[in-house]
N, C-alpha and C positions, 0 to 999 in steps of 0.2 A: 817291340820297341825298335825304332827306327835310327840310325846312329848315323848322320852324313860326314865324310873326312875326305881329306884329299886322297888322289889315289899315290898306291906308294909299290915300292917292286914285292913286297908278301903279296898283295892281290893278282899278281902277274896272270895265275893261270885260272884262279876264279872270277877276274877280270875277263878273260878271254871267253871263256866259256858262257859268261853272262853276253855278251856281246853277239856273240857267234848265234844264244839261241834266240834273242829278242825279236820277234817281229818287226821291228824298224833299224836294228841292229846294220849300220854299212860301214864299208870302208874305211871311213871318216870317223868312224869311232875308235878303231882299232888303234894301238899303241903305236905300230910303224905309222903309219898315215903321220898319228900327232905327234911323234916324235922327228919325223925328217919335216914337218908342216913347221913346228914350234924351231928348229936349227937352224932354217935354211933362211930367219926372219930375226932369229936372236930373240926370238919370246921364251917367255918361261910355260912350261904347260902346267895347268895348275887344276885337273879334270880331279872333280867330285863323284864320291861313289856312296850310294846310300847300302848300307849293311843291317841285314836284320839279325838282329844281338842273338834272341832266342834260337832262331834256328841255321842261323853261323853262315849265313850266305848274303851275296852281292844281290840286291832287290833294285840298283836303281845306277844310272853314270851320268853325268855330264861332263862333255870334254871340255875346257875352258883354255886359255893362252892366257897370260899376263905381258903385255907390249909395250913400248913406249917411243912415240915418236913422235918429230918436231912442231906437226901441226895439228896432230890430234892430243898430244901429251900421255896419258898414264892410262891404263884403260887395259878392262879384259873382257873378253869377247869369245865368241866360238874358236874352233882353233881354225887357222890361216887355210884359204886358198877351199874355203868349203861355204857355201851358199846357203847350204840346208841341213843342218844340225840336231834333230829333235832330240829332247830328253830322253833318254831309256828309264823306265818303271814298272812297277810294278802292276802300279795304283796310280790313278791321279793324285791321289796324299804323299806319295811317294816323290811324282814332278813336283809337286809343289814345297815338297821339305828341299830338293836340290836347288831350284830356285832364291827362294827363299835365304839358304844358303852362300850361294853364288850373290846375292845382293850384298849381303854382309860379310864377304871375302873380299869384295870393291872397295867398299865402303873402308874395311881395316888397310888395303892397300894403298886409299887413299886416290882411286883410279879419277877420275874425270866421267867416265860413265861404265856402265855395263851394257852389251851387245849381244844379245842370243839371237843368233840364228834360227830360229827353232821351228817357224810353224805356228800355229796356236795353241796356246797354252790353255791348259784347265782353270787355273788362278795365274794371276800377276802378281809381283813383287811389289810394295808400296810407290805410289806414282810412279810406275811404270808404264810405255807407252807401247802399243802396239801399232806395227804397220805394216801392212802385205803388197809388196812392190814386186816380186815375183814366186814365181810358180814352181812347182820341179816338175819333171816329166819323166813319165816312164812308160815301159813297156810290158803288155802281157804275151810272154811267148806260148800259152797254153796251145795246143791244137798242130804245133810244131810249126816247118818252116812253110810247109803249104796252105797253111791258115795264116801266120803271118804275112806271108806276101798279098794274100787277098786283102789283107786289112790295108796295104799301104795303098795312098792317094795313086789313081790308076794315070791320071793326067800331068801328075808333077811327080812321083818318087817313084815310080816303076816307070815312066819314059825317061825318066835322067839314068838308071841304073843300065837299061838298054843303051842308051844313048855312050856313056863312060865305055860300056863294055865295044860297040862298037867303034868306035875313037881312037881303040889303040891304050886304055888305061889298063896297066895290069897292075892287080894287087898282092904283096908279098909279106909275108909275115916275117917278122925281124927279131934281132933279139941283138942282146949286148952292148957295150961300149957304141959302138958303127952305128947300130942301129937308136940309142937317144941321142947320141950327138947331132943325126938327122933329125932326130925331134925337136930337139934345141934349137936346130939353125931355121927349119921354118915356124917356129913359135915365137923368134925373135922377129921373122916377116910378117907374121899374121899379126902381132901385138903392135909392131909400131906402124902399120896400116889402119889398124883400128884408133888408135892412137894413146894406146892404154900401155903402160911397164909389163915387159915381157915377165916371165916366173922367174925366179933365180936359178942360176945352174945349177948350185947347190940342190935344191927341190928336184929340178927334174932327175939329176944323179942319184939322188937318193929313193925316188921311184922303180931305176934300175935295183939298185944293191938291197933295198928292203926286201922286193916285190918278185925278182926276174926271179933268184933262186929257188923260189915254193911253188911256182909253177902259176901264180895269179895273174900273169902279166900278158895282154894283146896288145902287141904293139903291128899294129897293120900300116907299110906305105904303099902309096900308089905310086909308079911311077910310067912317064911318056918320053919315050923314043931314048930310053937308056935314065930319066933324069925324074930325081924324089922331086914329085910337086905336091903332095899332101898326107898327113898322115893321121892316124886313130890310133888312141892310145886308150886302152880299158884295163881295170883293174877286176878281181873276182873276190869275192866277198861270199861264203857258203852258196846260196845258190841266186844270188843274184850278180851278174857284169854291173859295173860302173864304168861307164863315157868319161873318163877323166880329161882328155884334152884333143881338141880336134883343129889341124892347122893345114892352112895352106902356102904355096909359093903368088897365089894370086892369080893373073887373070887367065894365066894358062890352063891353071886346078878348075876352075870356077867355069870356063868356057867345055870344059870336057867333062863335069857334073863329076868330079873325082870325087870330093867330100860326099856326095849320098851315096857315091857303089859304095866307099869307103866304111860308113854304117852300117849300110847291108850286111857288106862280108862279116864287121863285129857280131850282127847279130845273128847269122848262120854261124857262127862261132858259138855263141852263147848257147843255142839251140841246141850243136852238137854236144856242146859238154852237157848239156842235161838242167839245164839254166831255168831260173821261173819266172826271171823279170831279166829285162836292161835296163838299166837307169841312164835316160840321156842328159841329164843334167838340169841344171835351173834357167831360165830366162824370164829377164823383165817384159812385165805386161805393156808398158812402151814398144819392146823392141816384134813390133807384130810377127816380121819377117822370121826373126828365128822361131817363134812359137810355132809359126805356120809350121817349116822347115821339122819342128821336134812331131805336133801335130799328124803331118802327113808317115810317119812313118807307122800312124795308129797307136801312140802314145797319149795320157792320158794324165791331166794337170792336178795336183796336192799344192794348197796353198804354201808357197814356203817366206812367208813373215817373219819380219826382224823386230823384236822385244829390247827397248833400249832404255834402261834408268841412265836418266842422268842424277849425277852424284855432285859435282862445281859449277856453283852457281855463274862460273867463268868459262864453262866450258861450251862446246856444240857440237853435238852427236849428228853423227851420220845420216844424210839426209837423201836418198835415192830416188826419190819421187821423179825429178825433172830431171832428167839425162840429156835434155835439151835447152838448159842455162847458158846464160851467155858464156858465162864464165867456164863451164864444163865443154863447151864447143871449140871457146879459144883454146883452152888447153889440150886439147884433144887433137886439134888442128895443127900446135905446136909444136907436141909429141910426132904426129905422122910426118913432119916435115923436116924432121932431124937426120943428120946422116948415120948409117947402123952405129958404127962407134962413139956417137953420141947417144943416142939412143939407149945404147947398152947401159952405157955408165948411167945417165938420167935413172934408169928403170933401178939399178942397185940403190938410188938414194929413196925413189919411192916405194920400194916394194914392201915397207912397213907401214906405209899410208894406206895402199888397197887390198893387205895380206885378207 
């Protein structure tokens, strides 16, 4: 018998343990990840855990958020600032009891919709919709660093990794307070360039203080002729790295191919600790250039699809198809054109819109 409940602090370390062995089990499921993810947004984390009665163990988790803000209203969704969320189970009977679930936690909340992250699912929740707008990407480091490098695009990602290193780009590995506050200050450059709400400080800080202590934590900068122009930030997760946030200073970084040595060295990092994947993250099937970019370093695309019930017949779920709406370009444009100190404050009013 299968018993779904929200998760509570008695599951703490049969929580972890379930997490830790899962085969899809990442970063993003773990309790730090959802708890500094659900604070730094003001969401409630409201993550389901399927329990089997008989033999007194964790069979199943979905991390979920409960959030609400001004232009999406009430609504629970995967937890914040994570693209690619799957179910953990046992069984497909298993996703589909937390689902199932999760439809009817909305529903009693009264949300506006539901939003899984997930990938594809074995069953859907009753008119539930599915839609696959991007991919994740990852890495197989089998064969170690000398078979990885053969794998990478010989004409794009190992002549820019030459190229950085002859340039003058050296890469250093960082830690503490000094070292995310550099992270901050160019993730504030890279977001209002693209023209998207930078992370909240909150979030990035709490990346430090969860993560640095237990030894999970790559924070890699480059810097040119004394000066941080970009930086790589990865998480470790048992034996996979996670690419959590990659930023530049701009045309400086980007002229001297900093962001791909930047990779590189993560994943001669990941290698040496004894790693089996790097996960570099998701990108929209739109956005060709960064596919290419994850692509060329011989990484390899899992559909990662978004599951959304709508629950108020007033409401309008999130809709990612078109990244090139008029309306998503004027804003977009409006954002890039702000001065940092607007910027800043803009990005604290919406970062419960794009958590």
């Amino acid at each position: 018998m299968i018993r779904v409940e929200a998760l509570t602090a008695s599951h703490g370390a049969s929580f972890d343990a379930f997490v830790e062995a899962h085969p899809l089990g990442s970063v993003f499921h773990t309790r730090d990840w959802i708890e500094n993810a659900c604070a730094s947004v003001g969401a409630e984390p409201r993550t389901l855990v399927a329990w089997d009665v008989e033999r007194g163990a964790i069979v199943g988790a979905l991390p979920l958020a409960l959030l609400w803000s001004a232009m999406r209203g009430r609504r629970l969704l995967s937890i914040p600032f994570c693209r690619y969320l799957p179910p953990l189970g046992d069984s497909p009977a298993t996703v589909a009891a937390l689902t199932e679930r999760a439809a009817q936690v909305a529903r009693d909340e009264r949300c506006a919709f539901l939003e899984l992250r997930s990938g594809p699912l074995p069953e859907l929740p009753l008119n539930a919709e599915a839609r696959t707008f991007f991919d994740n990407w990852s890495i197989d480091l089998s064969g170690g660093e000398e078979a990885c490098w053969s794998r990478l695009h010989a004409r794009g990602t190992r002549r820019a990794i030459r190229f950085a290193r002859g340039h003058g780009v050296e890469v250093r590995r960082t830690s503490g307070r000094e070292g995310f506050a550099i992270l901050a200050r160019l993730d504030g450059a890279t977001r209002r360039r693209q023209g998207v709400p930078r992370h909240p400080p909150a979030f990035i800080r709490g990346l430090d203080q969860r993560f640095e202590a237990s030894g999970r934590t790559l924070l890699l900068i480059a810097f040119a002729n004394g000066e941080p122009i970009a930086a790589e930030l990865a998480l470790r997760h048992g034996r996979t790295w996670h690419g959590i946030l990659g930023v530049d200073a701009g045309r400086e970084a980007r002229s001297r191919r900093a962001s791909t040595l930047l990779v590189w060295e993560a994943i001669r990092h990941a290698i040496a600790d004894g790693a089996s994947r790097f996960d570099l993250g998701p990108a929209h099937r739109a956005n060709l250039g960064l596919a290419d970019f994850k692509r060329h370093f011989g990484a390899t695309a899992t559909p990662a699809g978004v599951v959304t019930l709508t629950l108020d017949a007033t409401a309008r779920a999130p809709d990612d198809e078109h990244l090139d709406r008029p309306a998503i370009r004027l804003a977009r444009r409006t954002l890039a054109a702000l001065p940092d100190s607007m910027h800043r404050m803009v990005s604290q009013l919406l970062a419960r819109e794009v958590a």
